[in-house]
ChimeraX commands (.cxc) that place a marker at each C-alpha (Angstrom):
marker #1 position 29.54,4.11,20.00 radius 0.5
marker #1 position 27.10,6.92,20.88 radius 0.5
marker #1 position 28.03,8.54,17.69 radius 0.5
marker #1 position 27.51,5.83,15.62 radius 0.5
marker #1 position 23.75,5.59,17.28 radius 0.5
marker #1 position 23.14,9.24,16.67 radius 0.5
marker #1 position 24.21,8.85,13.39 radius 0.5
marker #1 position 21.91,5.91,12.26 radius 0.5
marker #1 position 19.06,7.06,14.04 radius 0.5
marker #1 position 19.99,10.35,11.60 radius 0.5
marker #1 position 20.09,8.26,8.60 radius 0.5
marker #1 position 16.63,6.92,9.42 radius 0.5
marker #1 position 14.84,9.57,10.30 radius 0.5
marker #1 position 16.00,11.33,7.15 radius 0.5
marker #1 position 15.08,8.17,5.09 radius 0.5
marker #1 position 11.41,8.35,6.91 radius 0.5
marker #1 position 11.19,11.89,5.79 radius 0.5
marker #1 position 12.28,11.14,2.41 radius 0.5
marker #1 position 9.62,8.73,1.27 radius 0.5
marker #1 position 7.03,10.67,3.36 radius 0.5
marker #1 position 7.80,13.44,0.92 radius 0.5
marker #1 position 8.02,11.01,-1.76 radius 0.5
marker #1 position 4.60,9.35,-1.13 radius 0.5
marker #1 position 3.59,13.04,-1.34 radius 0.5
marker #1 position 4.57,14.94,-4.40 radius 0.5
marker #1 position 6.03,11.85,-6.32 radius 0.5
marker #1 position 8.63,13.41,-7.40 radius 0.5
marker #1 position 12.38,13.13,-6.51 radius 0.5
marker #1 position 13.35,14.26,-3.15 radius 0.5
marker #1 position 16.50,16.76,-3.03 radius 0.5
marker #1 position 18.96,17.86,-0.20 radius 0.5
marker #1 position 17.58,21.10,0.22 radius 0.5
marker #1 position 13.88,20.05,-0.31 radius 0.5
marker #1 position 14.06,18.38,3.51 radius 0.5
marker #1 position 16.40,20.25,4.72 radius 0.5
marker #1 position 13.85,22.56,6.66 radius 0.5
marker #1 position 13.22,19.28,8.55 radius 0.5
marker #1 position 16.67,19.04,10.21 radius 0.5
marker #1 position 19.44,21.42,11.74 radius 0.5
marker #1 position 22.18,19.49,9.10 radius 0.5
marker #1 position 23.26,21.42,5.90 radius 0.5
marker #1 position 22.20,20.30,2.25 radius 0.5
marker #1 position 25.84,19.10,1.93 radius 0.5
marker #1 position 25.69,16.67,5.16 radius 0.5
marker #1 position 22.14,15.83,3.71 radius 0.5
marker #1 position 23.40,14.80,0.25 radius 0.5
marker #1 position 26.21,12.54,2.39 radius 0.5
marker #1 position 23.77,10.71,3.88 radius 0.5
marker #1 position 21.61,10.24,0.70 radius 0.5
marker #1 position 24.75,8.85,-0.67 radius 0.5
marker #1 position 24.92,6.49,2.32 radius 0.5
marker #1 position 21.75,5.39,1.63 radius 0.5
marker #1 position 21.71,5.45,-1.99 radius 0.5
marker #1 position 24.95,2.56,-1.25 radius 0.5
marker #1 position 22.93,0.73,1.00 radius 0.5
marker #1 position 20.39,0.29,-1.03 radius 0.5
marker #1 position 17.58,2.09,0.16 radius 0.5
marker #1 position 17.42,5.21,-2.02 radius 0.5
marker #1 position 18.30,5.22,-6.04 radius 0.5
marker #1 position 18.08,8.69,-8.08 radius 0.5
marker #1 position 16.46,8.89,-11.78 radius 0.5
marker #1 position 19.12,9.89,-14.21 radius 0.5
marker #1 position 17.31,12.80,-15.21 radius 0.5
marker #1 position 17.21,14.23,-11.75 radius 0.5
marker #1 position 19.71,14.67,-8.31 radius 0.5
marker #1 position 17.00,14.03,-6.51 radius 0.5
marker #1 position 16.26,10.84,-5.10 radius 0.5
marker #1 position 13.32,8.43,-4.60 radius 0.5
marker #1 position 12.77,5.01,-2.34 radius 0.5
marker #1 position 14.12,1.42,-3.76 radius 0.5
marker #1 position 11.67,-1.22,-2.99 radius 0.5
marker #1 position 14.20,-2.18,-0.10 radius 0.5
marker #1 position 13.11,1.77,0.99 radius 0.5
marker #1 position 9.67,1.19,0.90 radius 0.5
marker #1 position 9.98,-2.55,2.78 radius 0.5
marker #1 position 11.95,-1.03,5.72 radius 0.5
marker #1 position 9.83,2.29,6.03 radius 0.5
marker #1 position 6.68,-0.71,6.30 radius 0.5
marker #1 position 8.58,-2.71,8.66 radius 0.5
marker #1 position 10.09,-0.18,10.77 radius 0.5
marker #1 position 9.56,3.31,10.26 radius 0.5
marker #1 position 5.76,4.48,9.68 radius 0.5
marker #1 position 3.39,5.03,12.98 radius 0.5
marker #1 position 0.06,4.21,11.91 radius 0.5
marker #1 position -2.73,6.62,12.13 radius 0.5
marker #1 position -5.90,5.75,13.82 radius 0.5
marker #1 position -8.87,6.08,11.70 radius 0.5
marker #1 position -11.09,9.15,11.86 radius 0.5
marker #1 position -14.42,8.61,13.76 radius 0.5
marker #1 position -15.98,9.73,10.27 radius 0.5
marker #1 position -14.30,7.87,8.53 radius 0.5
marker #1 position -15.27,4.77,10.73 radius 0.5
marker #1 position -19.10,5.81,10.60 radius 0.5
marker #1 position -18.83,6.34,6.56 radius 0.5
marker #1 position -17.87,2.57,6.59 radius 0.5
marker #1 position -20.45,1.23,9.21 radius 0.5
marker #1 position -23.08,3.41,6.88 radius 0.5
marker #1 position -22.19,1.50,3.65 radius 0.5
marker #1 position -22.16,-1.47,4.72 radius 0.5
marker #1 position -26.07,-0.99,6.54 radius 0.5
marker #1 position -26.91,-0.23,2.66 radius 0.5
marker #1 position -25.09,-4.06,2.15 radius 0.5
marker #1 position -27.06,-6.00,4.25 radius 0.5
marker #1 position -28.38,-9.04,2.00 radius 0.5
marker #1 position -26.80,-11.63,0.02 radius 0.5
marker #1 position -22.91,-12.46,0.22 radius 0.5
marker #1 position -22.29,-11.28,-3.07 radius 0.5
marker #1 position -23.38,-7.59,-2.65 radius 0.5
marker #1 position -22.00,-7.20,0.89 radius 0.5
marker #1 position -18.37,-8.27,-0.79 radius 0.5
marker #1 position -19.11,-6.02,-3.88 radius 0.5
marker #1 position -19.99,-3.36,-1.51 radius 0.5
marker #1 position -16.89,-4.08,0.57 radius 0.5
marker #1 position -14.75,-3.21,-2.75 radius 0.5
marker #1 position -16.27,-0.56,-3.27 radius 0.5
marker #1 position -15.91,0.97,0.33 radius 0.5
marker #1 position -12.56,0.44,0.18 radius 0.5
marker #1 position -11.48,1.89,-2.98 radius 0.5
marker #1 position -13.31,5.02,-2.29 radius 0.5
marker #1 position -11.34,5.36,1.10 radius 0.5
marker #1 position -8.14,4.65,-0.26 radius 0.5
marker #1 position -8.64,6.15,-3.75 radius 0.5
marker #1 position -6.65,2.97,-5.08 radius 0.5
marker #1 position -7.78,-0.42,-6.32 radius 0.5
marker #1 position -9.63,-2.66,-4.34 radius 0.5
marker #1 position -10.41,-6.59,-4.54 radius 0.5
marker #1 position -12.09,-8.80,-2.74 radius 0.5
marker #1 position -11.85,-12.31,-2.60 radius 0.5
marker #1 position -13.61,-15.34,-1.32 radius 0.5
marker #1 position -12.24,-18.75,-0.86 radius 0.5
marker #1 position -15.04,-20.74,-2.46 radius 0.5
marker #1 position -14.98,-18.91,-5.91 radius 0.5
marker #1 position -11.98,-19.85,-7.81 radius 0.5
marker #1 position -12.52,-17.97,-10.77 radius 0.5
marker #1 position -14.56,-14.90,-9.44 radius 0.5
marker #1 position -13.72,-11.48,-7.33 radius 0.5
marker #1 position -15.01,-7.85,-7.34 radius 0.5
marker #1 position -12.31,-5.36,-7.70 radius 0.5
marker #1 position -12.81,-1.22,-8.14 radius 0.5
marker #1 position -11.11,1.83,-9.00 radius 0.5
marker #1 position -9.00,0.84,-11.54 radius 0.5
marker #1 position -9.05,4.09,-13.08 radius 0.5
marker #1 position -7.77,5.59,-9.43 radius 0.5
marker #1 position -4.47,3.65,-10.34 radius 0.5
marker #1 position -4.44,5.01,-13.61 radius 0.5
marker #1 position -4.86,8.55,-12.12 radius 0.5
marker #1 position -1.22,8.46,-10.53 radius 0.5
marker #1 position 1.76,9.66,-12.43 radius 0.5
marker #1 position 3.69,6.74,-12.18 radius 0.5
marker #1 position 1.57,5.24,-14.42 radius 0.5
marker #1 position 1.01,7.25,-17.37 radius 0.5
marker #1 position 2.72,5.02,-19.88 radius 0.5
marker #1 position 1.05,2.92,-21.83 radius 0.5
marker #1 position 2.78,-0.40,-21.20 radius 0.5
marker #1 position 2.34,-0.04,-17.59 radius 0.5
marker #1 position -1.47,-0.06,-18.25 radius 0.5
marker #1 position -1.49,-3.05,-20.72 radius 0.5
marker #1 position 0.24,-4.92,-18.01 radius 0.5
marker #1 position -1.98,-3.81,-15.38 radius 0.5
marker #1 position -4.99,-4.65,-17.33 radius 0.5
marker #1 position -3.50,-8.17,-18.35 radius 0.5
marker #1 position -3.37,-8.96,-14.64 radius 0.5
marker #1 position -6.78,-7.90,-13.78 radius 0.5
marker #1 position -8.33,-9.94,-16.66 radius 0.5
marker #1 position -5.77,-13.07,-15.42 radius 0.5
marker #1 position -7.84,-13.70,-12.38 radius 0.5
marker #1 position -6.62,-17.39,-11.80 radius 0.5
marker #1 position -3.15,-15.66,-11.19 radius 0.5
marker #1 position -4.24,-12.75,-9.29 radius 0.5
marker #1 position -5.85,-14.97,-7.13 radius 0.5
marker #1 position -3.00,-16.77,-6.53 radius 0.5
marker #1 position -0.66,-13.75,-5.62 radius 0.5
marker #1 position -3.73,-12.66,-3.12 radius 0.5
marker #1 position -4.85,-16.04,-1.71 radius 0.5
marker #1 position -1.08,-16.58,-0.57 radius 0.5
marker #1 position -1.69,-17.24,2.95 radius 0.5
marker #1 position -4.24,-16.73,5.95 radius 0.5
marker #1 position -3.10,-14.29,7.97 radius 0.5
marker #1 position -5.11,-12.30,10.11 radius 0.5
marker #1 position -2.47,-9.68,10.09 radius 0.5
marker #1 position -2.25,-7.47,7.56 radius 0.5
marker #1 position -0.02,-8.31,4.69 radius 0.5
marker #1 position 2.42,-6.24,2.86 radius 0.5
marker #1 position 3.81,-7.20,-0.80 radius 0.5
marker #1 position 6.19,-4.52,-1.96 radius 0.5
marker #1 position 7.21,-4.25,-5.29 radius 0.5
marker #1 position 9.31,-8.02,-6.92 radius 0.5
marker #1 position 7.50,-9.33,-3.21 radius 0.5
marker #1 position 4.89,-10.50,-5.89 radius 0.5
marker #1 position 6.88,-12.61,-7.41 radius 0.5
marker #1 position 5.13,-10.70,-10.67 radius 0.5
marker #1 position 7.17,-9.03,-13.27 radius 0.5
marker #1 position 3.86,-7.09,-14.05 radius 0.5
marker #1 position 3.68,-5.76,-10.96 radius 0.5
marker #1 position 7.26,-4.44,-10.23 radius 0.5
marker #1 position 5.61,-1.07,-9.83 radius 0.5
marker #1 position 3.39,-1.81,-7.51 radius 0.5
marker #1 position 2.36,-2.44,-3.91 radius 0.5
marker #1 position -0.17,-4.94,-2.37 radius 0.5
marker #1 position -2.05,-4.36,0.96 radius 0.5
marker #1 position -3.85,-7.74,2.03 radius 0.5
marker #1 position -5.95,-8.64,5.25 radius 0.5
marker #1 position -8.34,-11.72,5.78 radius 0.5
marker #1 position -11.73,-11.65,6.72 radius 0.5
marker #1 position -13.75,-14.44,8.55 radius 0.5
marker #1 position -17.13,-16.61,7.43 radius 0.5
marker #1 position -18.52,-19.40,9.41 radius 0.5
marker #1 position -15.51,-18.81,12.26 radius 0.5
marker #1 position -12.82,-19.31,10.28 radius 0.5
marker #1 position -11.22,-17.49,7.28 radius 0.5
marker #1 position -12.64,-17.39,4.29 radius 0.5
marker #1 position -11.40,-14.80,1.66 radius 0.5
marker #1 position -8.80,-11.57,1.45 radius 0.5
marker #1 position -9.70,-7.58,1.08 radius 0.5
marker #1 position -6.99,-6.17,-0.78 radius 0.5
marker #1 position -5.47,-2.78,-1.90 radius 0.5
marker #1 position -3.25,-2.50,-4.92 radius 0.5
marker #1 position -1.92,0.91,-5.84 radius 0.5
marker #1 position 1.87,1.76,-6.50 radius 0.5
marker #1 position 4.80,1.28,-4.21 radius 0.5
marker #1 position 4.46,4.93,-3.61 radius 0.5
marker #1 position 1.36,4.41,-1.47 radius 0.5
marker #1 position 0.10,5.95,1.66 radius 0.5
marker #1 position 1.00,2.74,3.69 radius 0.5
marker #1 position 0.31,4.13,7.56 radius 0.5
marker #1 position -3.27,4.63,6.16 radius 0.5
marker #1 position -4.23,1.55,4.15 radius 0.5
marker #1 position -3.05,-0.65,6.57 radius 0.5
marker #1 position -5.47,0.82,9.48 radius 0.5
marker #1 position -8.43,1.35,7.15 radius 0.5
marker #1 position -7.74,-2.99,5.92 radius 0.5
marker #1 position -7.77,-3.79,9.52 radius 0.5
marker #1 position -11.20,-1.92,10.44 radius 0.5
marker #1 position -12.85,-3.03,7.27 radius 0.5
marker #1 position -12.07,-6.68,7.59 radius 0.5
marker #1 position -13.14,-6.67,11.37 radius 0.5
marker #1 position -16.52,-4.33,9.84 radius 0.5
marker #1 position -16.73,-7.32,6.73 radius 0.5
marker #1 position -16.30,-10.01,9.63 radius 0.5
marker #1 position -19.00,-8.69,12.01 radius 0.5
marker #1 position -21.74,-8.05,8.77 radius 0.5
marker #1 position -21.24,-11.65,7.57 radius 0.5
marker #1 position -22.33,-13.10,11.03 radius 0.5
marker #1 position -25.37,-11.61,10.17 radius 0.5
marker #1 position -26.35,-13.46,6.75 radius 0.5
marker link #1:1,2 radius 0.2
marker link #1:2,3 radius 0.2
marker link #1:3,4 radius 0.2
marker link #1:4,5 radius 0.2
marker link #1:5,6 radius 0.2
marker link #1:6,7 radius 0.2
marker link #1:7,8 radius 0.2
marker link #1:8,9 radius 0.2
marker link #1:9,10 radius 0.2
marker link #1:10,11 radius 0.2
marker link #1:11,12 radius 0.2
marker link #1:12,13 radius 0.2
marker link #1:13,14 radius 0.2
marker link #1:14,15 radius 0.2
marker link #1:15,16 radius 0.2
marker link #1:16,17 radius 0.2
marker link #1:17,18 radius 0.2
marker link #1:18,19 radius 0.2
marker link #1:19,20 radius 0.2
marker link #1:20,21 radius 0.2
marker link #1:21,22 radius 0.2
marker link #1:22,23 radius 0.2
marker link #1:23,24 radius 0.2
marker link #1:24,25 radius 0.2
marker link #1:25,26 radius 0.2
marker link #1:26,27 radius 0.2
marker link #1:27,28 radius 0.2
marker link #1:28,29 radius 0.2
marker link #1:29,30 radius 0.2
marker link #1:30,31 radius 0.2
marker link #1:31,32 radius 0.2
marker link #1:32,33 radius 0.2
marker link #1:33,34 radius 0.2
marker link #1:34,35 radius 0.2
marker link #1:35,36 radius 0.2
marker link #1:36,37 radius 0.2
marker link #1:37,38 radius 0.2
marker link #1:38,39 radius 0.2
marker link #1:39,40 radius 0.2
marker link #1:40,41 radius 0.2
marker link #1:41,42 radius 0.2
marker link #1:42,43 radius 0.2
marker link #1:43,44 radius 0.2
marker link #1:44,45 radius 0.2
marker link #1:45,46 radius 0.2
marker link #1:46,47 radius 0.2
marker link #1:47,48 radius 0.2
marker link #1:48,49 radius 0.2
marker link #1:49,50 radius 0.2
marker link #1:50,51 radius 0.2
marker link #1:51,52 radius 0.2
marker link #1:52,53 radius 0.2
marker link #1:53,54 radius 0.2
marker link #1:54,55 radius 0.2
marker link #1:55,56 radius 0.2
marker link #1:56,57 radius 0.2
marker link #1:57,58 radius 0.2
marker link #1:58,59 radius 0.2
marker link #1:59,60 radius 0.2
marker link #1:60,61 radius 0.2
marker link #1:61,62 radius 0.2
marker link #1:62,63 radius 0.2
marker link #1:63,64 radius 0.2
marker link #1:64,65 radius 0.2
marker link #1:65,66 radius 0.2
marker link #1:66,67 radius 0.2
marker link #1:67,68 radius 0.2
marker link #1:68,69 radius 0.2
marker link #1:69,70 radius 0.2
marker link #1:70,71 radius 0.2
marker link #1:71,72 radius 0.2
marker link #1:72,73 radius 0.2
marker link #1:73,74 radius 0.2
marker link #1:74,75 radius 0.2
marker link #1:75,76 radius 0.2
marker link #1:76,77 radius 0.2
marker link #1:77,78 radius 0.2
marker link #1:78,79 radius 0.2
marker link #1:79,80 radius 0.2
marker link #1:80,81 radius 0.2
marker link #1:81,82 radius 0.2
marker link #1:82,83 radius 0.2
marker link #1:83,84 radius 0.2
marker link #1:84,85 radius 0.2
marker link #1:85,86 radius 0.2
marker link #1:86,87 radius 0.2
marker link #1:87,88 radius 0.2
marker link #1:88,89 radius 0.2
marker link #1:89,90 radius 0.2
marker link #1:90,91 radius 0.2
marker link #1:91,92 radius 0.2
marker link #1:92,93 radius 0.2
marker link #1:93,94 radius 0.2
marker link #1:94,95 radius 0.2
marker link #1:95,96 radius 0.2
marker link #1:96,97 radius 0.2
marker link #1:97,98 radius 0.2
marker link #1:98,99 radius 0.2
marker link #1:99,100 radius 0.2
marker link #1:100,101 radius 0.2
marker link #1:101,102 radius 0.2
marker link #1:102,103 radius 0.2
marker link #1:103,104 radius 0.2
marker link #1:104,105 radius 0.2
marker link #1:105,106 radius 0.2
marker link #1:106,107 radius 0.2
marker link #1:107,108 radius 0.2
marker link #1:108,109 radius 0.2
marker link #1:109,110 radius 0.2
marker link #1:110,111 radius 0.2
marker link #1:111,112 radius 0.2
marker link #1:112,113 radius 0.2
marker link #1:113,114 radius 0.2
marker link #1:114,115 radius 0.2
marker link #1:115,116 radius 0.2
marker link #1:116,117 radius 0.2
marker link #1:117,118 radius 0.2
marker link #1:118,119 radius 0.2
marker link #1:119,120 radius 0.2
marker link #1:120,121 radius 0.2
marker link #1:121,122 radius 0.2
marker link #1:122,123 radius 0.2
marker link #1:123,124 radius 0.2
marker link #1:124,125 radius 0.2
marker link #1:125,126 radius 0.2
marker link #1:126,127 radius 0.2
marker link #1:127,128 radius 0.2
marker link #1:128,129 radius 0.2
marker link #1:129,130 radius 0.2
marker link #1:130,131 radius 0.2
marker link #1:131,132 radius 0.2
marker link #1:132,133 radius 0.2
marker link #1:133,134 radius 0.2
marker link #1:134,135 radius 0.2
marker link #1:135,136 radius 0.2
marker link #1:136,137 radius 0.2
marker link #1:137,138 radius 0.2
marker link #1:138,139 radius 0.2
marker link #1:139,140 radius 0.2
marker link #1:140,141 radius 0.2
marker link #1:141,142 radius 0.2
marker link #1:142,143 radius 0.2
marker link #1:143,144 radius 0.2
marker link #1:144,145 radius 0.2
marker link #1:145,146 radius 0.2
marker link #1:146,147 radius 0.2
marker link #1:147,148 radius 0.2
marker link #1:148,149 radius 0.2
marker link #1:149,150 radius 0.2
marker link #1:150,151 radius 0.2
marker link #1:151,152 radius 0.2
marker link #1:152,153 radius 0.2
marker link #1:153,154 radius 0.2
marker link #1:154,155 radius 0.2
marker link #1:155,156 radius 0.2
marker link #1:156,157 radius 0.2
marker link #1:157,158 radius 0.2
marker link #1:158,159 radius 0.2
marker link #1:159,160 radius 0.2
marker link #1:160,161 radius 0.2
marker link #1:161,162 radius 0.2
marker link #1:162,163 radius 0.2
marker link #1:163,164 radius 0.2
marker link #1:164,165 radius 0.2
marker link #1:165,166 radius 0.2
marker link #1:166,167 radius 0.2
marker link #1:167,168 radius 0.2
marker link #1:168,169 radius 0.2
marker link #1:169,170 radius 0.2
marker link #1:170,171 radius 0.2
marker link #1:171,172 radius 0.2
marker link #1:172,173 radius 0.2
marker link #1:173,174 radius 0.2
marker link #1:174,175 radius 0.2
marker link #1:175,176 radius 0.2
marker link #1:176,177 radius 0.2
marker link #1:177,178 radius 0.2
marker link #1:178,179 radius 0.2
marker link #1:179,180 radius 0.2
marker link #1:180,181 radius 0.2
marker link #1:181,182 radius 0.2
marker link #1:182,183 radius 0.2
marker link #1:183,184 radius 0.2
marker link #1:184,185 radius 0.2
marker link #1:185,186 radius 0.2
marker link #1:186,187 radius 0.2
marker link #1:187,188 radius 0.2
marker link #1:188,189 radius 0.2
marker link #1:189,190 radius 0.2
marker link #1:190,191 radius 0.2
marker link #1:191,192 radius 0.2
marker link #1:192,193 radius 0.2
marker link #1:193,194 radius 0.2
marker link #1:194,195 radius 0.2
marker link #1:195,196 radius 0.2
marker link #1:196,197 radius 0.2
marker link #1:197,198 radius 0.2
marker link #1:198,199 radius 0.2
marker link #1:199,200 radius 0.2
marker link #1:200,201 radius 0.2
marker link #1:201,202 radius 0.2
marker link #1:202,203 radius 0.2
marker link #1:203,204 radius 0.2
marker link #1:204,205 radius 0.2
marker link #1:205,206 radius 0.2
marker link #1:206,207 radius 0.2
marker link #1:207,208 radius 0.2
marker link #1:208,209 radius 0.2
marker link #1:209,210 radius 0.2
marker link #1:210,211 radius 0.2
marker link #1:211,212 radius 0.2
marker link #1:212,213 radius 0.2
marker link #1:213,214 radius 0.2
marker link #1:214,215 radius 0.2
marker link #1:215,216 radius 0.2
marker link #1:216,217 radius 0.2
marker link #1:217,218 radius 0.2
marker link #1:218,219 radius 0.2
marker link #1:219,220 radius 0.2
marker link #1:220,221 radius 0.2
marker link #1:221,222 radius 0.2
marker link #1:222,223 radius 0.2
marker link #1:223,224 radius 0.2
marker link #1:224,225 radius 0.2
marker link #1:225,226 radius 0.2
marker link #1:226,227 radius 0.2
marker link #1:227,228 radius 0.2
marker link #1:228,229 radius 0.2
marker link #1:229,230 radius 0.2
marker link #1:230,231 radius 0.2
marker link #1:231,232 radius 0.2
marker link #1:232,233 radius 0.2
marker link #1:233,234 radius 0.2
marker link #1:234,235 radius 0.2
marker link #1:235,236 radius 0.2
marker link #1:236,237 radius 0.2
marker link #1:237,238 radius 0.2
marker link #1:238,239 radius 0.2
marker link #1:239,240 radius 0.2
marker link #1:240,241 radius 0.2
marker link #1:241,242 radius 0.2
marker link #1:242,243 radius 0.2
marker link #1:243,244 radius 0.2
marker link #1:244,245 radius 0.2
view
C-alpha cells in the first residue's frame, strides 16, 4: 500500500513538473528534459509518461517524443496541483495606481480595469457588466496572437469570429455568479472555437450585489497560479473603486 502511495504521489509530482515546463517553453516535454528534477532515470521517467499518457493526462505530438498536457492535464494541475503565488507588493500598488487614474464614470473605470489586467497578465482581458447585453471592453488581443500556439491562420479567424460574436461570448462569460474564481479549460466552453484555449473568470460587485465578470482568455498553456491571484485582487480593487461612483 505504501508503495502504491509513493508511487502516485511520483506520478503527480512529475505531471506538476511537466506542465510547469510546458507552460514555460511550450514545447514538448522529454524524459531527460526533467529528469534533473528527480533521482529516477529517463527510462523510469518515460514509464510514467506512458502511465500518464494512458490515463489521459499527457498526449505527445506525432512529430515529437516529447509530451505536452491534455486538457484533462491542465484541469487536474488547476484543481489539484498548482500553489498559488501571492501577488507582489508592486504589483499590487501598479494596480491601486491605475485605477486612481480611473476614478469617474463606470465606463472608463471598467475600460481601465481591461486594460490593467491585460497588461499584468500579457493575455486578453474582458470585462463585462450585467446591464449591457450587447457591450464589453476587452484588450490585448494581439498578446494572444503573440504565443506560438497560435500562429496559424485559422486559429486567428476563429478567435476573431468570437470576439466580434459578443452575444455568445457573453454567454460563455456570464455563466454563473460566483465569487470564486472560475476556471474553463479547453471543450469546458462548450465552444469548438475555443478548444485551444483557457478562460479565467471572477465577479465583481455594484450596488452590493454582483454585477458583471473580469475575465482572462489566453491558451490552455497559461500561467494559471498567477492569473487566478491577480483576478481575485483586481475584482476585490474593481469592487472597492465602484463604491465610490
Amino acid at each position: 500500500m505504501v508503495r502504491t502511495v509513493d508511487n502516485e504521489t511520483r506520478k503527480r509530482a512529475i505531471l506538476a513538473v511537466t506542465i510547469n515546463q510546458y507552460i514555460q517553453e511550450a514545447l514538448p516535454i522529454a524524459s531527460e528534459d526533467i529528469a534533473g528534477d528527480f533521482d529516477l532515470s529517463s527510462a523510469t521517467i518515460r514509464n510514467i509518461f506512458a502511465n500518464l499518457e494512458e490515463d489521459g493526462y499527457l498526449t505527445h505530438p506525432y512529430t515529437s517524443g516529447g509530451r505536452i498536457p491534455t486538457c484533462k492535464g491542465y484541469r487536474y494541475y488547476v484543481d489539484f496541483l498548482i500553489s498559488q503565488m501571492e501577488l507582489l507588493d508592486e504589483e499590487k500598488e501598479r494596480i491601486v495606481n491605475e485605477y486612481k487614474k480611473a476614478i469617474g464614470k463606470l465606463e472608463d473605470v471598467l475600460e481601465e480595469t481591461s486594460e490593467v489586467i491585460s497588461s499584468i497578465t500579457h493575455y486578453a482581458s474582458i470585462v463585462s457588466f450585467i446591464e449591457w447585453q450587447d457591450k464589453f471592453f476587452y484588450k490585448g488581443i494581439s498578446r494572444i496572437l503573440e504565443q506560438p500556439e497560435f500562429q496559424n491562420f485559422e486559429k486567428i479567424r476563429f478567435l476573431m469570429a468570437m470576439i466580434e460574436d459578443k452575444q455568445r461570448l457573453l454567454k460563455i462569460i456570464n455563466r454563473d455568479f460566483h465569487e470564486k474564481v472560475k476556471v474553463y479549460i479547453g471543450r469546458e466552453l462548450g465552444c469548438a472555437e475555443l478548444d485551444n484555449y483557457s478562460l479565467v473568470v471572477s465577479s465583481y460587485r455594484f450596488k452590493d450585489k454582483p454585477h458583471g465578470k473580469i475575465a482572462v482568455l489566453g491558451p490552455m498553456r497559461m500561467e494559471y497560479k498567477h492569473i487566478i491571484p491577480v483576478l481575485e485582487y483586481i475584482s476585490g480593487i474593481l469592487t472597492e473603486t465602484l463604491e465610490g461612483i
